[in-house]
DSSP file (Angstrom, degrees, kcal/mol; ACC not computed):
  #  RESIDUE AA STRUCTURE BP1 BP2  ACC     N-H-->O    O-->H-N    N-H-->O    O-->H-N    TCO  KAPPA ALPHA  PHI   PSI    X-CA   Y-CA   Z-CA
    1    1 A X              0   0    0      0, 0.0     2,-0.4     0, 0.0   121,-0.1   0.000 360.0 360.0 360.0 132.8   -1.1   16.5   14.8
    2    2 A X        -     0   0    0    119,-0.1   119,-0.1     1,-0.1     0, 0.0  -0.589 360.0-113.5 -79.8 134.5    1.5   14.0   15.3
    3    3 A X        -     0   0    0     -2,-0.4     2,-0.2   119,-0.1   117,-0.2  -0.309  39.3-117.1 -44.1 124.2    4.6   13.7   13.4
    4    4 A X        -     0   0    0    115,-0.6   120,-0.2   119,-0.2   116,-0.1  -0.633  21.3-130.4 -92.8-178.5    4.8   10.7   11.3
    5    5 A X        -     0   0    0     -2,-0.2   120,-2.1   114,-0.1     2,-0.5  -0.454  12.7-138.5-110.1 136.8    7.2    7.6   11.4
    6    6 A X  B     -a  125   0A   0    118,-0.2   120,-0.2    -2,-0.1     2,-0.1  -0.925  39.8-149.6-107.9 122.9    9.3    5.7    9.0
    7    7 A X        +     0   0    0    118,-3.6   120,-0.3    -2,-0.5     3,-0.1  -0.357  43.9 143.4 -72.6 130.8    8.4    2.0   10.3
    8    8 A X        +     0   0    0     -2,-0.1    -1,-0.1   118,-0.1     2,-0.1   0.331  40.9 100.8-142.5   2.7   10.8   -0.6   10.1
    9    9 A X        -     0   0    0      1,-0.1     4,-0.5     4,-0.1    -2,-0.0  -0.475  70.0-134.1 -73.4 159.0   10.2   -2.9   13.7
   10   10 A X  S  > S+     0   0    0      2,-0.2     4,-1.2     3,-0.2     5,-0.2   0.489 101.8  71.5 -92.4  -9.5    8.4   -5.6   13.1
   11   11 A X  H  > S+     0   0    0      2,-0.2     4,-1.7     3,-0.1    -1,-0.2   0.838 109.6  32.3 -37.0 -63.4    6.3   -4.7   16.2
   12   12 A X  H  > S+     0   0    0      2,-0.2     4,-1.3     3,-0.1    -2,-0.2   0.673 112.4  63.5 -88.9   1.0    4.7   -1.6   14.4
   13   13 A X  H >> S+     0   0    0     -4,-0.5     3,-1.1     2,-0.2     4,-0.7   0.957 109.1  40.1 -88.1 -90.4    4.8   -3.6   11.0
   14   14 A X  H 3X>S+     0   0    0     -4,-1.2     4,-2.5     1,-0.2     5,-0.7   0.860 113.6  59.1 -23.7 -65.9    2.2   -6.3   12.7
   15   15 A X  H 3X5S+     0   0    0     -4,-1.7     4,-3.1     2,-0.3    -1,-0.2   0.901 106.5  49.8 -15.5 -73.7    0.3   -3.0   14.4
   16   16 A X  H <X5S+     0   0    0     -4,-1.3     4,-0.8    -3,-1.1    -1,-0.2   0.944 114.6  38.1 -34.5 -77.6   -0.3   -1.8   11.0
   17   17 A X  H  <5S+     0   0    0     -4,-0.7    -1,-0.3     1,-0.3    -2,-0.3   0.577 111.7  56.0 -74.2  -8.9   -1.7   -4.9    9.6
   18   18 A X  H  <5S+     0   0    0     -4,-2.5    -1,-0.3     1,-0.1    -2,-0.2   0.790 116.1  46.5 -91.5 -37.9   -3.8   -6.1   12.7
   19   19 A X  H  <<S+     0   0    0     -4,-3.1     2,-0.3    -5,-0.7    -2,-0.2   0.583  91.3  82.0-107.0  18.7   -5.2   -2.9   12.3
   20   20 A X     <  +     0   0    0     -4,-0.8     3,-0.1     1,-0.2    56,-0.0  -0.599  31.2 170.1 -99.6 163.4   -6.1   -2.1    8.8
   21   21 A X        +     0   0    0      1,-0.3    28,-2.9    -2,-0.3     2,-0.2   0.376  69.5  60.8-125.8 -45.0   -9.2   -3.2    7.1
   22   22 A X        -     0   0    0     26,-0.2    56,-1.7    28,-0.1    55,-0.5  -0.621  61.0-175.6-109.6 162.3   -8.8   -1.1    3.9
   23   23 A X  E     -b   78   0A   0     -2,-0.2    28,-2.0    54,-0.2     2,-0.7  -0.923  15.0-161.0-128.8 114.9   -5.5   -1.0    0.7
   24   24 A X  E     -bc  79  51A   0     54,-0.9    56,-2.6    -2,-0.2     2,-1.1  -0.905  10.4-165.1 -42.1  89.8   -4.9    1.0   -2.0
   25   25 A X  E >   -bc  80  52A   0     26,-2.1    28,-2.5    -2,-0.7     3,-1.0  -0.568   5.5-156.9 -84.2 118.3   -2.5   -0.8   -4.3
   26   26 A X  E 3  S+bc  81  53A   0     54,-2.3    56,-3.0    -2,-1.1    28,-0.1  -0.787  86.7  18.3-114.3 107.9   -0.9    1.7   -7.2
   27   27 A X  T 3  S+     0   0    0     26,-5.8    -1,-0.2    -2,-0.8     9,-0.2   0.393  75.2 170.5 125.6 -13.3    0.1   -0.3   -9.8
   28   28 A X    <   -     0   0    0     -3,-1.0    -1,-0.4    25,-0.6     2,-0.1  -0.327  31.0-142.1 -52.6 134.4   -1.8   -3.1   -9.1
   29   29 A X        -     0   0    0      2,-0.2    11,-0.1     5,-0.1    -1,-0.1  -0.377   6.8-140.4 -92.4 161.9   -1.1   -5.0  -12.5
   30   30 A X  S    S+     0   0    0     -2,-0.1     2,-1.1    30,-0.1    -1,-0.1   0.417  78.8  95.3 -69.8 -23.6   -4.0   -7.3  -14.4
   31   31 A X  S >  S-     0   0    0      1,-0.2     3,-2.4     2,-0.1     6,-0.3  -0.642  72.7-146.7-107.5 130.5   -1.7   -9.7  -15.2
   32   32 A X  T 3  S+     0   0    0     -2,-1.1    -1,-0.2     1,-0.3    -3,-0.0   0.426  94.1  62.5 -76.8   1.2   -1.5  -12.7  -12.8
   33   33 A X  T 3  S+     0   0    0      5,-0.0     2,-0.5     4,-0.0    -1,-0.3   0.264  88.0 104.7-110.6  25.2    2.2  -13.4  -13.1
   34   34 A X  S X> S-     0   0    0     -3,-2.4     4,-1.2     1,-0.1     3,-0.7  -0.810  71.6-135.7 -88.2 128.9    2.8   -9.9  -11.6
   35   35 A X  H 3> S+     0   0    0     -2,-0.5     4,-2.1     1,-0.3    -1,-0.1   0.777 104.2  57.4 -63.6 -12.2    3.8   -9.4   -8.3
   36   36 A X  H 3> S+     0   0    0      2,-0.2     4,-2.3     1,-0.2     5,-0.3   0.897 109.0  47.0 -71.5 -33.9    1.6   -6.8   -7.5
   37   37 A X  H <> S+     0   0    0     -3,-0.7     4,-1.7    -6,-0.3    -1,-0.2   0.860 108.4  57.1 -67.0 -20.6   -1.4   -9.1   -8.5
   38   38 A X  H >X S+     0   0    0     -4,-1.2     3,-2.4     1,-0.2     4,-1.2   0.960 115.0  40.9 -64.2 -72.1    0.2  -12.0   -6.3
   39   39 A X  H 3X S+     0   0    0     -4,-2.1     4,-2.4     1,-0.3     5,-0.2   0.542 112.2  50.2 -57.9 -30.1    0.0   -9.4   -3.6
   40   40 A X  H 3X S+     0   0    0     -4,-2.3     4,-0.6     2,-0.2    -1,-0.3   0.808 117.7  46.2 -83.3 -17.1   -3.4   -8.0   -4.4
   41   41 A X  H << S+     0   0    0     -3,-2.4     3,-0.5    -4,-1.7     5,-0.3   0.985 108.8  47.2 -32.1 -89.4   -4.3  -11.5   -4.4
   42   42 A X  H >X S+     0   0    0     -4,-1.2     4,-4.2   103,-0.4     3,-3.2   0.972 115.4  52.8 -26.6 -73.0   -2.7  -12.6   -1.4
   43   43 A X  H 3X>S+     0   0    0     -4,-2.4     5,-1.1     1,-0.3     4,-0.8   0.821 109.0  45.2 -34.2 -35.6   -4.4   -9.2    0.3
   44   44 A X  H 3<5S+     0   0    0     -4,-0.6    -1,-0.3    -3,-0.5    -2,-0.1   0.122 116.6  47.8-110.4  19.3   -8.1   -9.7   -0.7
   45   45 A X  H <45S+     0   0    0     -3,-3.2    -2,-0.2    -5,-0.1    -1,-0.1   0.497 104.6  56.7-125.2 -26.4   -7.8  -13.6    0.4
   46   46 A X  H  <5S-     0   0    0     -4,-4.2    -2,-0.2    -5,-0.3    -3,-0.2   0.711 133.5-100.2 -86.4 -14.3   -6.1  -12.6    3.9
   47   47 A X  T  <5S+     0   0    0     -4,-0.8    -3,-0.2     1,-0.5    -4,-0.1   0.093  73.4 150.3 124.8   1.5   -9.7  -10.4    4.2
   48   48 A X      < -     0   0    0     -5,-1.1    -1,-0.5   -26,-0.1     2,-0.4  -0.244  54.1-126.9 -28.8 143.1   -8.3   -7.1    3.2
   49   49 A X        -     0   0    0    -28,-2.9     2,-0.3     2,-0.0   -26,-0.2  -0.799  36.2-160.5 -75.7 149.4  -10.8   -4.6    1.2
   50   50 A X        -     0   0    0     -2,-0.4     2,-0.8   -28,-0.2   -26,-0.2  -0.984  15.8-172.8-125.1 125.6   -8.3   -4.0   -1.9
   51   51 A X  E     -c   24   0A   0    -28,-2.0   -26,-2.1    -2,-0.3     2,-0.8  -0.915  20.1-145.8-128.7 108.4   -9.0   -0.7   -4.0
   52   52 A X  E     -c   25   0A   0     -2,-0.8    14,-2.5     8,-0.2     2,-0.7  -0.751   9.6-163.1 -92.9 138.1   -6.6   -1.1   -7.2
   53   53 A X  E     +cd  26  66A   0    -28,-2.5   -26,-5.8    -2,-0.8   -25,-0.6  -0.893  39.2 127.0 -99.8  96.4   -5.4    2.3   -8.2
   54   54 A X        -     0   0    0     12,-1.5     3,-0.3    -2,-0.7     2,-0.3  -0.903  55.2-122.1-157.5 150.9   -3.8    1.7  -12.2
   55   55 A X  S    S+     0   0    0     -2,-0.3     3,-0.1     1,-0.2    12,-0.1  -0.469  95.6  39.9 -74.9 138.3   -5.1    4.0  -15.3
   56   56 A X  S    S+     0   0    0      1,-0.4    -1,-0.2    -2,-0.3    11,-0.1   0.135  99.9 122.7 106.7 -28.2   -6.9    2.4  -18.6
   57   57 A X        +     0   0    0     -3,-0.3    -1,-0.4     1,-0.1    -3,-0.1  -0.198  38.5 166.8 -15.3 128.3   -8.6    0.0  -15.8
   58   58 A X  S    S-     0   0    0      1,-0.2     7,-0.9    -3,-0.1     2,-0.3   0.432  78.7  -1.4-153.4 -44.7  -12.3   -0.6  -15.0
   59   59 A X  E     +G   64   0B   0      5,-0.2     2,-0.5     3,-0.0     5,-0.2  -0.916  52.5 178.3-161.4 148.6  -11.7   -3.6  -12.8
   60   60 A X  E >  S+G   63   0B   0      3,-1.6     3,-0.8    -2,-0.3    -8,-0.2  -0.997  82.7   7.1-147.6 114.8   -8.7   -6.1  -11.3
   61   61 A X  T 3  S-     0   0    0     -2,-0.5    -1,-0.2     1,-0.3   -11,-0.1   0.986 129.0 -66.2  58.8  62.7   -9.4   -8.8   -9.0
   62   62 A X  T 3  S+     0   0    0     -3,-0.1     2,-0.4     1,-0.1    -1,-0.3   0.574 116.1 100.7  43.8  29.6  -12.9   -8.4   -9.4
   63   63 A X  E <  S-G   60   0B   0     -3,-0.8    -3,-1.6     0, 0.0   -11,-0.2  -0.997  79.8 -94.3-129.1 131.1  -13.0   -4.6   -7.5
   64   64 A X  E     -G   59   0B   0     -2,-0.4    -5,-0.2    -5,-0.2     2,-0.1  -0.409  35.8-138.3 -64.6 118.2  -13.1   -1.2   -9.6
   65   65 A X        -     0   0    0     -7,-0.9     2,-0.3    -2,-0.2   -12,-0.2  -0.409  11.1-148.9 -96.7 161.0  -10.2    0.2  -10.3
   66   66 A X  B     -d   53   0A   0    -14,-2.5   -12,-1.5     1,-0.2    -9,-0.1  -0.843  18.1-124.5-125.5 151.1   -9.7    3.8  -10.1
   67   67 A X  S    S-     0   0    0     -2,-0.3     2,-0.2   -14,-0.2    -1,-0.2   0.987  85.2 -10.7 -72.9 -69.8   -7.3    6.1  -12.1
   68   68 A X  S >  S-     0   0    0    -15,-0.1     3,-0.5    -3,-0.1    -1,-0.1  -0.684  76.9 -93.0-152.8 170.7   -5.4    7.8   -9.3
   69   69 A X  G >  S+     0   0    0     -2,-0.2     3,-0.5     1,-0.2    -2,-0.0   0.457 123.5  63.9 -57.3 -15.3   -5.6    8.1   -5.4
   70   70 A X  G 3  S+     0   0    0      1,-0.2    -1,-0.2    28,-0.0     0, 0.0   0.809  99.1  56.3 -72.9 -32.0   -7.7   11.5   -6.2
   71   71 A X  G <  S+     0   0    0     -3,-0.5     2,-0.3     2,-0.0    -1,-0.2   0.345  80.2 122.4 -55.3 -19.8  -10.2    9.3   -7.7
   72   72 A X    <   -     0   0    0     -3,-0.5    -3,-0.1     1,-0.1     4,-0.0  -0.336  47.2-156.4 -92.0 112.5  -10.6    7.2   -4.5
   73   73 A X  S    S+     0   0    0     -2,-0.3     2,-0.3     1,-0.1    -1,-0.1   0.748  74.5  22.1 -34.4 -39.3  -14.6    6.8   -2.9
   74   74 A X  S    S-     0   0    0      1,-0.0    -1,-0.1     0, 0.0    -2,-0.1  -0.964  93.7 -79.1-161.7 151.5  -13.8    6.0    0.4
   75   75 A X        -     0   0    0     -2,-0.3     2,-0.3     1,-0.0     3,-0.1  -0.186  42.6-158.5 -49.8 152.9  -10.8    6.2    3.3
   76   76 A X        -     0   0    0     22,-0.2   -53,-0.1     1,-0.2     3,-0.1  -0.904  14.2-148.0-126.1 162.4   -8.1    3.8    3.0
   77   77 A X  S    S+     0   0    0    -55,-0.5    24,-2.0    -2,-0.3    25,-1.3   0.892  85.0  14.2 -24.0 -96.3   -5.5    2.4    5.7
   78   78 A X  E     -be  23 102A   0    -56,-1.7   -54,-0.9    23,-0.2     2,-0.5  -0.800  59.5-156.8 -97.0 151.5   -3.0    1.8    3.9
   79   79 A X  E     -be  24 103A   0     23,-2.8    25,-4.0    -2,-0.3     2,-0.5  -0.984  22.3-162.6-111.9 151.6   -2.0    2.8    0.2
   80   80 A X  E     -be  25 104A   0    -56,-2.6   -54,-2.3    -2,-0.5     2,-0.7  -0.931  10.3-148.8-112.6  96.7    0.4    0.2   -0.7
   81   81 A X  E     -be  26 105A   0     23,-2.8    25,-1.8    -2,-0.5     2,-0.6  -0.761  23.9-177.2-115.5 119.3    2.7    1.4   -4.0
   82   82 A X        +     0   0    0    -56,-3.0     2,-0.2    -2,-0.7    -1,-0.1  -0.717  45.7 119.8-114.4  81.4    4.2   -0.6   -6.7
   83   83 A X  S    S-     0   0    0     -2,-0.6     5,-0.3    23,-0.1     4,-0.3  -0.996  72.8 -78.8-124.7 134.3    6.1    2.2   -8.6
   84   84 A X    >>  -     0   0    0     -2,-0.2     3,-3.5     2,-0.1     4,-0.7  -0.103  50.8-118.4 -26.7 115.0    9.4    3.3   -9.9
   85   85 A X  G >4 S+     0   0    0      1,-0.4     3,-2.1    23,-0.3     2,-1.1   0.834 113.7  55.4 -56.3 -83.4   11.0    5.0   -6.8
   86   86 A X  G 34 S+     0   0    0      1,-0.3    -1,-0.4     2,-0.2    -2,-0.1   0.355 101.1  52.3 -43.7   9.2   11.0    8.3   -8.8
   87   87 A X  G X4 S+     0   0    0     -3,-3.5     3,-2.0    -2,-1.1     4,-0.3   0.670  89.5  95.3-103.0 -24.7    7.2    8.5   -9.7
   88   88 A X  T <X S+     0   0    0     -3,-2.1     4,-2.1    -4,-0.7     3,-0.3   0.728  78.6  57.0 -30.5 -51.7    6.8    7.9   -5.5
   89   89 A X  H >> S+     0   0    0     -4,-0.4     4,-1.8     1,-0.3     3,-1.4   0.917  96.3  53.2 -58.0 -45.2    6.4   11.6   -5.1
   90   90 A X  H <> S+     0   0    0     -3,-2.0     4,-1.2     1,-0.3    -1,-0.3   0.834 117.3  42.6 -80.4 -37.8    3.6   12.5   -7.2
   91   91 A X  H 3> S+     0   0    0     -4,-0.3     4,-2.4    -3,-0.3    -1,-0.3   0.508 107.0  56.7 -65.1 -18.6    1.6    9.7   -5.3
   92   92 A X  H <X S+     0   0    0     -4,-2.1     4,-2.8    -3,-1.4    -2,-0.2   0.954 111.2  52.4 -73.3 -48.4    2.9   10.6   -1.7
   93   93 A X  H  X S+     0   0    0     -4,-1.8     4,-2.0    -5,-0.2    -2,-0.2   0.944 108.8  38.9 -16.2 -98.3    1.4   13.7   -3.0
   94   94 A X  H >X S+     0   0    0     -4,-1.2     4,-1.3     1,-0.2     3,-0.9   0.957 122.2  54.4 -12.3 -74.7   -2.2   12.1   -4.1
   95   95 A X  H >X S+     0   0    0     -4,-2.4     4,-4.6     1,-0.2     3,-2.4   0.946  97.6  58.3 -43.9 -65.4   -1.4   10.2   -0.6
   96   96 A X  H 3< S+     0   0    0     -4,-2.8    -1,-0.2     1,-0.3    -2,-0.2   0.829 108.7  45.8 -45.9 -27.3   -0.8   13.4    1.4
   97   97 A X  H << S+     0   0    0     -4,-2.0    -1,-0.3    -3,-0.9    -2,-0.2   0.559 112.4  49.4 -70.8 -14.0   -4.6   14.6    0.4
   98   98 A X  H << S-     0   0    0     -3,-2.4    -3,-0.2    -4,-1.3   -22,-0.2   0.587  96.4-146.1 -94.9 -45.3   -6.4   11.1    1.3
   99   99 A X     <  -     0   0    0     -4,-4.6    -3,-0.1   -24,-0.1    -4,-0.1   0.666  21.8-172.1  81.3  14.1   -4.5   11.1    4.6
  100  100 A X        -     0   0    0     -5,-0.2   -23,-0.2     1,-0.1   -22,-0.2   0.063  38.0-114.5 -31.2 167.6   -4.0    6.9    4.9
  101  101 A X  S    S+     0   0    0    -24,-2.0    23,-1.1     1,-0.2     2,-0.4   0.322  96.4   6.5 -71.3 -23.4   -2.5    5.8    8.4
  102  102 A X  E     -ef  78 124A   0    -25,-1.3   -23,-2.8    21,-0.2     2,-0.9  -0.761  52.8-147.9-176.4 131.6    0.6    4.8    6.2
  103  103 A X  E     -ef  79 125A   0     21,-2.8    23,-1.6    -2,-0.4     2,-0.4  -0.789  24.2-179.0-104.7 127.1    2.4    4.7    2.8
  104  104 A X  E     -e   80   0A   0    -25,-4.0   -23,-2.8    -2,-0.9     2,-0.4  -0.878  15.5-153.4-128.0 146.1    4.5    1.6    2.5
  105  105 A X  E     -e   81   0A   0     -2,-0.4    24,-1.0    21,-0.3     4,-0.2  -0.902  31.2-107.4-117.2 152.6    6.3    1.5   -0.7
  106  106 A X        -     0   0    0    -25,-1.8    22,-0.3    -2,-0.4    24,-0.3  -0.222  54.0 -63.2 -85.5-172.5    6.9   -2.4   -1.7
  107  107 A X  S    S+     0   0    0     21,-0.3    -1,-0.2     1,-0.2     3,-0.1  -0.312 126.9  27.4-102.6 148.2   10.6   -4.0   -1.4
  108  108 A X  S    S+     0   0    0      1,-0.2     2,-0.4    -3,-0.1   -23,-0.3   0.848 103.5  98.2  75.9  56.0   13.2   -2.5   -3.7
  109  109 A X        +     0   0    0     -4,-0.2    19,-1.9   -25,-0.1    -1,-0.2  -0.795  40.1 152.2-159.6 112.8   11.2    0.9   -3.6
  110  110 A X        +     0   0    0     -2,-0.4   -22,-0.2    17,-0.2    -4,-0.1  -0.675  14.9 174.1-137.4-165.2   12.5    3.6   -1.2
  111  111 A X    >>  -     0   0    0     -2,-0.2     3,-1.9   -23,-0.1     4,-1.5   0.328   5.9-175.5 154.7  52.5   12.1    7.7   -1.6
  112  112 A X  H 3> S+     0   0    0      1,-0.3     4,-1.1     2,-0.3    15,-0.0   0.537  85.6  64.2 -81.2 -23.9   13.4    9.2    1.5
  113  113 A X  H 3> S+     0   0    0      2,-0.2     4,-0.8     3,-0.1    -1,-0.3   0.985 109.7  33.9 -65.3 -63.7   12.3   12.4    0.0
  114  114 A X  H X> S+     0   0    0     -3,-1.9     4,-2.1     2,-0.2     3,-1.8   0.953 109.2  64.5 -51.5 -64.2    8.3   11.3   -0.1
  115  115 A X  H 3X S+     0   0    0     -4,-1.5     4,-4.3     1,-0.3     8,-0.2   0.925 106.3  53.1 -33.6 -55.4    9.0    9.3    3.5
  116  116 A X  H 3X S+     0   0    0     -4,-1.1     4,-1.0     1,-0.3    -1,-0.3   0.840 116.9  32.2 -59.0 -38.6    9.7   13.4    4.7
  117  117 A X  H << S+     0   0    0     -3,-1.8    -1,-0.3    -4,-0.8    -2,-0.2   0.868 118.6  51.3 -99.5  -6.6    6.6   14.9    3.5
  118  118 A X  H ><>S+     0   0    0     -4,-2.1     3,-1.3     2,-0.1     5,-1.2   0.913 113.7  50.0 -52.7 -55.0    4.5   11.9    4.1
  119  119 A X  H >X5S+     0   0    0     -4,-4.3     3,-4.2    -5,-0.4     2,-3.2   0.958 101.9  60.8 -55.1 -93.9    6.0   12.0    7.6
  120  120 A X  T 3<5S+     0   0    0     -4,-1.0    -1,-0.2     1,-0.3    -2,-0.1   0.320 104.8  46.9 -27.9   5.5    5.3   15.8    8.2
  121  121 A X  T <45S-     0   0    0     -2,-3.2    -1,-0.3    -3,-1.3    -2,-0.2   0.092 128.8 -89.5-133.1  10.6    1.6   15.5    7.9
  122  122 A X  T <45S+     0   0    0     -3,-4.2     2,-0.6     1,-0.3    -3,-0.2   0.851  86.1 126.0  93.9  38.8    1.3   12.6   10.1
  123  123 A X     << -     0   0    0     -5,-1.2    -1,-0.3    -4,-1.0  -119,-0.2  -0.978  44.3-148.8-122.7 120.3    1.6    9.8    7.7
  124  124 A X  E     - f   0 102A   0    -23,-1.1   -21,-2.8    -2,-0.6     2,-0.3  -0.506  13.7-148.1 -87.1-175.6    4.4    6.9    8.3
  125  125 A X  E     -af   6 103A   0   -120,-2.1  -118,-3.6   -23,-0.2     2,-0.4  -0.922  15.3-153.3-150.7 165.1    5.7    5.4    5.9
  126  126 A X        -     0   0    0    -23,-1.6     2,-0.4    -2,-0.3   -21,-0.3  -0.887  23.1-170.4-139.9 131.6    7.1    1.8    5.0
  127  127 A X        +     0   0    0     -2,-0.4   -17,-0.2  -120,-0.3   -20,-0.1  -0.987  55.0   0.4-150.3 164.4    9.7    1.6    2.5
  128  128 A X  S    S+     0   0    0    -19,-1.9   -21,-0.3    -2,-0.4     2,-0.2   0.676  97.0 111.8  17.8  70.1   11.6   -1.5    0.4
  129  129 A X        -     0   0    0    -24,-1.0     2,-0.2   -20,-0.1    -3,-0.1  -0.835  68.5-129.3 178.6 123.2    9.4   -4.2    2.3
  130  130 A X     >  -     0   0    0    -24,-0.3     4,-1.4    -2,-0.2     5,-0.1  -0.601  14.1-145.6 -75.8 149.9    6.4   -6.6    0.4
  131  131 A X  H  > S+     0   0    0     -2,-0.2     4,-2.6     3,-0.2     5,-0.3   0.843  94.0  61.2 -89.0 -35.6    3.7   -6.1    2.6
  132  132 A X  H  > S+     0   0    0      2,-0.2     4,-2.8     3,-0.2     5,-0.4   0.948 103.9  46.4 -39.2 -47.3    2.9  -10.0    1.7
  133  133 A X  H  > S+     0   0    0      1,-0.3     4,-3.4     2,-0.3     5,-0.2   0.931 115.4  47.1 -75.4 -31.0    5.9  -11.4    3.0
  134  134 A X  H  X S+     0   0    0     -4,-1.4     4,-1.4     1,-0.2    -1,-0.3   0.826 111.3  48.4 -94.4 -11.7    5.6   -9.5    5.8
  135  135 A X  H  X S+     0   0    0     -4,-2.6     4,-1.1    -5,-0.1     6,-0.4   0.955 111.3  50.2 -67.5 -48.8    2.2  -10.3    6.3
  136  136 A X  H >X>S+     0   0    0     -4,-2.8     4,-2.4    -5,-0.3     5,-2.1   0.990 112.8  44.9 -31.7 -72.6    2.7  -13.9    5.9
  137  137 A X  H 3<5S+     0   0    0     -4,-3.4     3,-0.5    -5,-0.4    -1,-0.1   0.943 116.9  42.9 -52.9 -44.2    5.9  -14.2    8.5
  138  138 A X  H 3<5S+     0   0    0     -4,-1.4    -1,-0.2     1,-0.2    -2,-0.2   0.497 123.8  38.2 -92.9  12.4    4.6  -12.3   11.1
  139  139 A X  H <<5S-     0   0    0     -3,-1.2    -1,-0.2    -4,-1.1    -2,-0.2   0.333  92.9-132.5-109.3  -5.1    1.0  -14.1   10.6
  140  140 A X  T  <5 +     0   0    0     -4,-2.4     2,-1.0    -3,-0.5    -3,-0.2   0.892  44.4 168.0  50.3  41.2    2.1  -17.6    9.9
  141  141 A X      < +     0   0    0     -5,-2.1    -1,-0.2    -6,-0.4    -2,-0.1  -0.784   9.3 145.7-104.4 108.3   -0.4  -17.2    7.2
  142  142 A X        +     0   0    0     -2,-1.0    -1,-0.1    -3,-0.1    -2,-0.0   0.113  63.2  61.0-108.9  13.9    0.6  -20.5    5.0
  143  143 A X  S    S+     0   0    0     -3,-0.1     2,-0.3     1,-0.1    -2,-0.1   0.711  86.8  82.7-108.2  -4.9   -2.2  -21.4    3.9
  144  144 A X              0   0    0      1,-0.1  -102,-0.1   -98,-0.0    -1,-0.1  -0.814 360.0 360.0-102.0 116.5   -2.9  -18.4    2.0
  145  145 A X              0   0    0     -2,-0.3  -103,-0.4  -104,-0.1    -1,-0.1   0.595 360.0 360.0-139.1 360.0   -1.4  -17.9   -1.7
């Protein structure tokens, strides 16, 4: 098993996203003037599958939402996490047992702690970076909001 990464070229950032189909967002909000809904927006318009991960939930941007990453039907890609930097562990956790290609925590979210064990079972990781913004720039995707 290969060691994983913590990504931060914009080389393997594009990699990533050219080659995912599927997202788990934790945290994805209901409420449309949250940025995690811009993003799960954005995500499920750019042709993402989007699987929101938030509790008390039954569905968000018209896909069935799941109480935790244990919860999850089917492999993901990515899981994508919009949480307080100190809950990060107990979902890299979750993460390490699902076995995504990568846990990217969104911008202002880092957890160098999680990155370590993510990393050590073959998982990169992405830290304090929207995965919108950087999907946008390095796709020229302006038409998409």
């Amino acid at each position: 098993m290969r060691a994983g990464k913590i990504i931060t070229r914009d080389k393997d950032i594009r990699s990533i996203l050219e080659n995912a189909k599927t997202i788990a967002i934790v945290g994805l909000s209901p409420k449309i003037d949250r940025d995690s809904y811009q993003v799960g927006r954005y995500l499920k318009a750019a042709g993402y599958r989007i699987i929101p991960v938030r509790p008390a939930q039954r569905q968000i941007l018209g896909e069935k939402a799941f109480k935790s990453l244990d919860d999850l039907e089917h492999p993901v890609d990515i899981i994508n996490a919009f949480r307080n930097p100190a809950q990060i562990e107990v979902h890299a956790e979750e993460a390490m047992r699902l076995k995504p290609k990568v846990f990217w925590m969104q911008l202002g979210i880092e957890n160098y702690n999680a990155a370590l064990m993510l990393n050590a079972v073959g998982i990169d990781v992405v830290m304090n970076r929207c995965i919108k913004v950087d999907h946008a720039r390095l796709f020229r995707q302006t038409d998409i909001s």
